[in-house]
VEXROMI-163724 format. One record per residue: residue in three letters; x, y, z of N, C-alpha, C, O in turn. Coordinates in steps of 0.2 Angstrom, whole numbers, plus 2048, in hexadecimal, padded with zeros to 3 digits. Atoms other than C-alpha are relative to their C-alpha. Layout:
# VEXROMI-163724
AlaXYZXYZXYZXYZ/...
***
This chain:
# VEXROMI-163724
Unk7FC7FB8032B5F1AB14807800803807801809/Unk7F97FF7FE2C9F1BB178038077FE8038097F8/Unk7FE7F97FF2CFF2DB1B8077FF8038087FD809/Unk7F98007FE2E2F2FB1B80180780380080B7FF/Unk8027FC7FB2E2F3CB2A80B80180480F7FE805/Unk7F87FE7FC2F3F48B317FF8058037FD80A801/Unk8007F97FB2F5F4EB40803806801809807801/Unk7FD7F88022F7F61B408058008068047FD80B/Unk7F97FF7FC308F67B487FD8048057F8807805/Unk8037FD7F8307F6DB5B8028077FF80780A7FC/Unk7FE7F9800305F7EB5E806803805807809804/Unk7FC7FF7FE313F7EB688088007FC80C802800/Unk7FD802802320F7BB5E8028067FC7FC8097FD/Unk7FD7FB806329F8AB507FD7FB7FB7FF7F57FB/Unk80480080931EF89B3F7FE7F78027FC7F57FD/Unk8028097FF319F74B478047FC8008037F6802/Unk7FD808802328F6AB4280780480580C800805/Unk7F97FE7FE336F74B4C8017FC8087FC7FB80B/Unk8018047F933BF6AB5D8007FB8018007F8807/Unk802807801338F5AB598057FD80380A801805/Unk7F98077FE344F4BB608007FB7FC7FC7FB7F7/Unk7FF805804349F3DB5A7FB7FB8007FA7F67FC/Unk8038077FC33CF32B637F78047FC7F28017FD/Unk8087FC80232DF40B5A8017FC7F87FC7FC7F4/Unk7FF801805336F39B497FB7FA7FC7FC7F57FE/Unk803806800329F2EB3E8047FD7FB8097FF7F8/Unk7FE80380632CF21B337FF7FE7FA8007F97F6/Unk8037FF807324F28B268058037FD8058047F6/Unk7FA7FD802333F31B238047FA7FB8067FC7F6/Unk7FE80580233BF1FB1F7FF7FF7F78037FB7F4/Unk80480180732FF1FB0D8038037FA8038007F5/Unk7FC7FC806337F2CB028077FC7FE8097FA7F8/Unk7F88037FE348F25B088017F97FF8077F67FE/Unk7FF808802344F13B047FF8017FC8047FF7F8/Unk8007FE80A33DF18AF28048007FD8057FB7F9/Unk7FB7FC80334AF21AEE8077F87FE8097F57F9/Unk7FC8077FF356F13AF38017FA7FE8077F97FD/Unk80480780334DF02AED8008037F98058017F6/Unk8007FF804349F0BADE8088007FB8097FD7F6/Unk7FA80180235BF0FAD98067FB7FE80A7F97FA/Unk7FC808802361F00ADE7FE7FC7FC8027F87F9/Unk803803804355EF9AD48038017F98057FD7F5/Unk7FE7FE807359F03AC48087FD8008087FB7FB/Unk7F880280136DEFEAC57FF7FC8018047F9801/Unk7FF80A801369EECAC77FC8007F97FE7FB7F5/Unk801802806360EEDAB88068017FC8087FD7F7/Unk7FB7FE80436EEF7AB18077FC7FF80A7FD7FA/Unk7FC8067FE37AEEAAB88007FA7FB8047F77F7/Unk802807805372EDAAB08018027F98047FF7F5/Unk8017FE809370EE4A9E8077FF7FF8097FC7FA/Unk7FA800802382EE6A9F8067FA80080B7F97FD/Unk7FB806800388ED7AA47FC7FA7FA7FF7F57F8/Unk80380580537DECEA978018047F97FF8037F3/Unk7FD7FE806385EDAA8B7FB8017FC7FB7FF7F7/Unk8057FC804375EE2A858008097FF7FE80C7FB/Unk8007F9803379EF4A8780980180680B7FE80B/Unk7FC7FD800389EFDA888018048097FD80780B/Unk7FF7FD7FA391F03A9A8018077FE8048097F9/Unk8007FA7FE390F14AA08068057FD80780A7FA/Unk7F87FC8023A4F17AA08027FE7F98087FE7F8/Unk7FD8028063A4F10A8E8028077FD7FF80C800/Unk7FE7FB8043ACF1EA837F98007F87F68047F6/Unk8058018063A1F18A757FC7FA8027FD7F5806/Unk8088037FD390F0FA768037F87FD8027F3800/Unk7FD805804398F02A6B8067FA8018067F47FF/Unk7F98037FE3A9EFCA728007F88048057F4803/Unk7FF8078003A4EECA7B7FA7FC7FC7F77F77FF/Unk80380480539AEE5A6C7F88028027F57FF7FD/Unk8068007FF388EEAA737FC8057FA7FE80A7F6/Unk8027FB80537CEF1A697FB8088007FA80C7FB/Unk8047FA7FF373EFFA728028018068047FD80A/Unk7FE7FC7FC377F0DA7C7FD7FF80A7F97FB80B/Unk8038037F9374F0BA927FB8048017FC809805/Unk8067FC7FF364F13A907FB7FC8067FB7F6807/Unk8028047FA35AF0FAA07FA7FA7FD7F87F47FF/Unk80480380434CF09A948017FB7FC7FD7F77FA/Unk7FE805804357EFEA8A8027FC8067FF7F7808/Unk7FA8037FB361EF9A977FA7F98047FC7F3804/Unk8058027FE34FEF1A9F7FB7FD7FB7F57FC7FC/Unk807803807347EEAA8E8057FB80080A7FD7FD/Unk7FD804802351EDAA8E8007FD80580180080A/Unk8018047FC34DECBA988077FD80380A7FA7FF/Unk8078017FA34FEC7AA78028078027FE808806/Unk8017FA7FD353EDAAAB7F98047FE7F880A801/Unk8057FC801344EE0AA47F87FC8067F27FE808/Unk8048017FA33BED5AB28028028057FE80280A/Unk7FE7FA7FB345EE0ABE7FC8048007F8805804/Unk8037FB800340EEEAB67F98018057F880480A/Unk80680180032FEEBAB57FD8018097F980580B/Unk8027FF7F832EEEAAC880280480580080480B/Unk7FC7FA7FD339EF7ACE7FA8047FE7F6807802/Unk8067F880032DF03AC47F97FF8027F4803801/Unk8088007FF31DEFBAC980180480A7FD80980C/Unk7FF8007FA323EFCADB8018088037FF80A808/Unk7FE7F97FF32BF0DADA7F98057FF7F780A802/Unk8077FB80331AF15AD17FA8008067F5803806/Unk8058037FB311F0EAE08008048057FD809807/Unk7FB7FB7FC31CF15AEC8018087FF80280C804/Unk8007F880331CF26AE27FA8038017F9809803/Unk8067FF80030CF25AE37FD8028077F8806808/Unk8047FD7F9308F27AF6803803801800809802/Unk7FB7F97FF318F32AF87FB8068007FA80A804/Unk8047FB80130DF3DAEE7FB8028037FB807806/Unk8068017FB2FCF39AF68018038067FD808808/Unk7FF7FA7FA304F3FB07803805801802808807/Unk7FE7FC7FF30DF4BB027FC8067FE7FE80B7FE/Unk8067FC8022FDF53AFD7FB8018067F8806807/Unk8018007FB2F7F50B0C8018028057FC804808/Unk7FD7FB7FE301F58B15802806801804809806/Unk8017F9802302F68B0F7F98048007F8809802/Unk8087FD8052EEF6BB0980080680880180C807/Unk8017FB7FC2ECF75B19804805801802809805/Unk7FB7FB8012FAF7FB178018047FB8068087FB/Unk7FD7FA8072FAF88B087F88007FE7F37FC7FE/Unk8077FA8012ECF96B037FE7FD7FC7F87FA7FE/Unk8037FE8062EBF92AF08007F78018057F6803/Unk8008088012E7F7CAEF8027FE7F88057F97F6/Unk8018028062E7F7DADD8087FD7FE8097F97F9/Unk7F87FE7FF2FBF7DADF8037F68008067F27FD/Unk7FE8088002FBF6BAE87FC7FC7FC7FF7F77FA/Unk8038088042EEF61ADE8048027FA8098007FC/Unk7FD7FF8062F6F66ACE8077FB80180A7F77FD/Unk7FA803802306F60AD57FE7F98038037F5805/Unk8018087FF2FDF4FADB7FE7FE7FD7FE7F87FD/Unk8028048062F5F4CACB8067FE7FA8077F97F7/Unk7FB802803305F50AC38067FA8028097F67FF/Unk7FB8067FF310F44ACD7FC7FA8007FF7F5800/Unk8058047FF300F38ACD8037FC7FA8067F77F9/Unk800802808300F37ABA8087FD7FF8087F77FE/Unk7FB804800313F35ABA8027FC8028077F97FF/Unk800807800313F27AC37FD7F97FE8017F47FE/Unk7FF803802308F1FABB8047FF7F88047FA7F5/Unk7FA7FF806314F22AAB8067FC80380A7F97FF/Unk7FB805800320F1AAB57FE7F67FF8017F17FF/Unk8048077FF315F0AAB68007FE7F88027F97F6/Unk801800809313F0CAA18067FE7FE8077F97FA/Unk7F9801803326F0DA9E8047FB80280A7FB801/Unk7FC8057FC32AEFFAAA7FB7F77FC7FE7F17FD/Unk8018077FF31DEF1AA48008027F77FF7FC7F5/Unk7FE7FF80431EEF8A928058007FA8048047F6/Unk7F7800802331EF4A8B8008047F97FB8057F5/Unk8017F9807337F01A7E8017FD7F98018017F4/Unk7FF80180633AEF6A6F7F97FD7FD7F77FF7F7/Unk80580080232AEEDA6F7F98047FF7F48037FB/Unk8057FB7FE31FEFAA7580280980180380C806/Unk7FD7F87FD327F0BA707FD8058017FF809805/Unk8087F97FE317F17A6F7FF8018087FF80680B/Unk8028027FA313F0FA7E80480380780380580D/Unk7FA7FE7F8323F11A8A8028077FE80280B803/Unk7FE7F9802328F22A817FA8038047FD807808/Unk8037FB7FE319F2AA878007FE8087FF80380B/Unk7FD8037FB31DF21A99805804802805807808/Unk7FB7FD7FF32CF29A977FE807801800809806/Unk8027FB7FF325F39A947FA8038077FA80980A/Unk8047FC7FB318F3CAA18057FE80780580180B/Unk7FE8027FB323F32AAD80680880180480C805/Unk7FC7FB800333F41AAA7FD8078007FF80C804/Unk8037FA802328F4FAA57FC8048057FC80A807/Unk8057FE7F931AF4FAB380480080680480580B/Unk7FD8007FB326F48ABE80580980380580B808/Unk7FB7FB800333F5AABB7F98058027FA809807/Unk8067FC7FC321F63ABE7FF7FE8067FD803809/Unk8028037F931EF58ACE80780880480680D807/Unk7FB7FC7FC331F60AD37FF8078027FF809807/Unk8017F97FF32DF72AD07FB8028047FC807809/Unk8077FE7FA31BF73AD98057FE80680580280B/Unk8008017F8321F6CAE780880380180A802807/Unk7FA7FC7FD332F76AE87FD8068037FF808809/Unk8017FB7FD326F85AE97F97FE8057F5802807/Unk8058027FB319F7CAF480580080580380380A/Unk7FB8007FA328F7AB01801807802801808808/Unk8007FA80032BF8CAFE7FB8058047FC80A806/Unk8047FD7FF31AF91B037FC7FD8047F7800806/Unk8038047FA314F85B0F8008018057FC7FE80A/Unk8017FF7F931AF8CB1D8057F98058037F680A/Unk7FF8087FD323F7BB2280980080580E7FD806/Unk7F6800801335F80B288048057FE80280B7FD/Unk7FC7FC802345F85B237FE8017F77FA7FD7F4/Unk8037FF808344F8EB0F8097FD7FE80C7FC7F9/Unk7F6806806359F82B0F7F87FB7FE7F77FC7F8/Unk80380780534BF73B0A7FE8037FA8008007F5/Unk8037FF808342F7EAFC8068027FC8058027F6/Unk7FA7FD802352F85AF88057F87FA8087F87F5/Unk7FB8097FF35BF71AF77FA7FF7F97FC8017F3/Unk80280280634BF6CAEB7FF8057F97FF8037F3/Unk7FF7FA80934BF7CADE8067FE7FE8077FF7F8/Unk7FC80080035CF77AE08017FA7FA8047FA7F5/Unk801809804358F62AD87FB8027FB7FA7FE7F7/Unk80580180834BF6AACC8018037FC7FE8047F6/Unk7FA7FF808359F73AC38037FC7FE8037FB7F8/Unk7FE806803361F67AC47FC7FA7FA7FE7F87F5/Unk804808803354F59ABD7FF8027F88007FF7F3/Unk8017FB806350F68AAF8078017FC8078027F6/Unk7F97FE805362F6BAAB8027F87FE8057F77F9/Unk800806803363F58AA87FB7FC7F97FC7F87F5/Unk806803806353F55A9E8048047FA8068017F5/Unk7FF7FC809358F62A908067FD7FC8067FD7F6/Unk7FA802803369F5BA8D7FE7FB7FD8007FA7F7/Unk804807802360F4AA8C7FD8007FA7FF7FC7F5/Unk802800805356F4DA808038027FA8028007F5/Unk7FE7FF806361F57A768027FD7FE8007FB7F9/Unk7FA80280036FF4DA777FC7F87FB7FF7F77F6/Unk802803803365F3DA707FE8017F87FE7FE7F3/Unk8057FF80835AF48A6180A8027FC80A8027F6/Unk7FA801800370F49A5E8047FA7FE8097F97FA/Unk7FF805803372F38A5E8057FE8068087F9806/Unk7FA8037FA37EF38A6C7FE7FC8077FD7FD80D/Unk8058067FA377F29A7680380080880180180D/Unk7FC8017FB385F26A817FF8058067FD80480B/Unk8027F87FB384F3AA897F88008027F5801807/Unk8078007FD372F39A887FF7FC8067FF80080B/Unk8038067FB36EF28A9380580580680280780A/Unk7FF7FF7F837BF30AA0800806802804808805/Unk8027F97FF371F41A9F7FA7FD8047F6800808/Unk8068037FE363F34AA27FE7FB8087F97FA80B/Unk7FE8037FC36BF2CAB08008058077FE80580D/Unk8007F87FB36DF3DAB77FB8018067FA80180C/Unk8077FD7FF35DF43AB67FB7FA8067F87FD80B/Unk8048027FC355F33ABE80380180880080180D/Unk7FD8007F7362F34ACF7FF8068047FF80780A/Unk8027F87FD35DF48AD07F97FD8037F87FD809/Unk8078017F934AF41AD27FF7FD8047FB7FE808/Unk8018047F834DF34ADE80280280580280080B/Unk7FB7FC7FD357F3FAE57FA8068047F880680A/Unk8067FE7FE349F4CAE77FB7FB8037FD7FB808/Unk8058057FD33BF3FAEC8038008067FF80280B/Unk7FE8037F8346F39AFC8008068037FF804809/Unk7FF7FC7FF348F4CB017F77FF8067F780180B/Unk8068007FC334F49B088037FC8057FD7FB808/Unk7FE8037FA33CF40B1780180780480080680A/Unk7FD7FC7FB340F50B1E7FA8018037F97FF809/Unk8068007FE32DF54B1F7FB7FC8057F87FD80B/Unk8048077FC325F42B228037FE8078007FA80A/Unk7FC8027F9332F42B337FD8038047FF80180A/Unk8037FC7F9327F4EB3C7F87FC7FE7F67FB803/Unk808803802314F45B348007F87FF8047F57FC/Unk8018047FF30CF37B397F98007FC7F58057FC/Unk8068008062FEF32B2C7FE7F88028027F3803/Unk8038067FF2EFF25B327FC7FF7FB7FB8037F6/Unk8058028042E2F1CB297FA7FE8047F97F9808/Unk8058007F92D1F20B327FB7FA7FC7FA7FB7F6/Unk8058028022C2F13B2E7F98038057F780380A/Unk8077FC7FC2B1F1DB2F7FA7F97FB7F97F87F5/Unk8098038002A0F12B2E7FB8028007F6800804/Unk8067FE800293F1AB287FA7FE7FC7F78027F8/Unk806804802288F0DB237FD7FD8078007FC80B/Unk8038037FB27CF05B2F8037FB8038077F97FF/Unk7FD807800281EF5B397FE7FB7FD7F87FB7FE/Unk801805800280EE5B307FD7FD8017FA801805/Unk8048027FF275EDAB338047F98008047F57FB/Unk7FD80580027FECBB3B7FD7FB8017F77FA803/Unk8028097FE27FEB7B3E7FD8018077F87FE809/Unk8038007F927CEBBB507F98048027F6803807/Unk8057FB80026DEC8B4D7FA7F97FD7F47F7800/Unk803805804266EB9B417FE7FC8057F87FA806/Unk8048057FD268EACB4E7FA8058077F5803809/Unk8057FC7FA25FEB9B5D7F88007FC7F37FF800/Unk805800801252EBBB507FC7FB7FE7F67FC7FE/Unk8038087FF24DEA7B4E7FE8008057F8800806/Unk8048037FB24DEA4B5E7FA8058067F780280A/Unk8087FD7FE23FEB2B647FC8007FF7FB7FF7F9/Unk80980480122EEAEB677FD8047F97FD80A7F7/Unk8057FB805223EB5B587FA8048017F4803803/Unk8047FA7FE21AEC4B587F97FF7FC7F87FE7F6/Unk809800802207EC4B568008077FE80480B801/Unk8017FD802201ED0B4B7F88047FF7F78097FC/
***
């Protein structure tokens, strides 16, 4: 059985994480922060090739129209046209992967800090579920599979903007620190909220152009929040214990011990 196992903060320390040094810092901190990073870079390399193979329209276009393209720089368009949609494809498998343990430790992390549990698993099944939604909108391209990546899109923006909120007030209630961190992400999941709504209005509107760079917004808000877990993962060091609780084996060395003893009369 594999138990991903974290050591509780020293009693000495204010609330466990205050006093640290640089040399106490893990490098699990490094993980939000690479996400964030990789991923980004990844999405504007997609959005790069689309542009330059003149399949969707830049950012700074005034109109969605003006260098001959046919469709607006939606990230979903932008990433449905080969070879950038073999980008895609592996930014969001990769990023969903990555979201995924983010999640996983940062669930981990907390469970013993806070009264009510119901609080954190809700927000690890919600970011769970949106990531896989990123996994659906990234290997599902939105022209031939529109059902398919729209709801992709949906649980990935939707769960994900619920990920933000729970854990704005799990940082609030956890006990962990200064309430500038919980402060900083209420602060990105107005933001990510005051981006979603425009977004969609602005689309059921028809205004592509304002849409995609409400869309562009929104995703730089959540990778933006996501890397904000560095502050945490800098004080926690997270192992992977193997427990054995099956009998030993019955090996080749046991086998030859048992040939060559004499045989027992009965």
């Amino acid at each position: 059985m594999l138990v991903l196992s974290l050591p509780e903060p020293g009693p000495d320390s204010p609330q466990g994480l205050r006093g640290a040094t640089m040399k106490d810092f893990s490098l699990w901190a490094l993980l939000p922060l690479l996400h964030a990073l990789f991923t980004a870079a990844g999405l504007w390399l997609v959005y790069s090739v689309a542009v330059d193979n003149q399949n969707v329209a830049p950012l700074s276009s005034q109109t969605w129209r003006t260098n001959g393209s046919l469709y607006p720089p939606y990230i979903s368009i932008a990433g449905n046209f080969p070879p950038a949609s073999c980008i895609f494809s592996q930014v969001m498998n990769l990023s969903a992967f990555a979201g995924l343990l983010i999640g996983l430790l940062r669930y981990l992390q907390v469970r013993r800090r806070l009264v009510s549990v119901w609080l954190n698993r809700c927000s690890l099944a919600a970011f769970s579920t949106a990531c896989c939604g990123m996994s659906l909108l990234g290997n599902f391209q939105i022209f031939p599979q529109l059902v398919v990546h729209n709801l992709g899109t949906a649980l990935t923006f939707g769960l994900g903007l619920v990920f933000c909120w729970t854990q704005a007030v799990i940082t609030l209630k956890a006990d962990q620190g200064s309430r500038a961190g919980a402060a900083v992400r209420f602060l990105l999941s107005a933001c990510i909220t005051l981006c979603m709504v425009p977004y969609f209005w602005l689309m059921a509107l028809e205004q592509h152009l304002q849409a995609a760079r409400c869309q562009w917004a929104l995703v730089s808000f959540l990778l933006l929040f996501i890397s904000t877990f560095a502050l945490e993962f800098r004080h926690s060091s997270f192992h992977i214990v193997t427990l054995d609780t099956a009998a030993r084996p019955f090996t080749q060395s046991d086998h030859r011990d048992a040939s060559e003893a004499p045989p027992t009369r009965i």
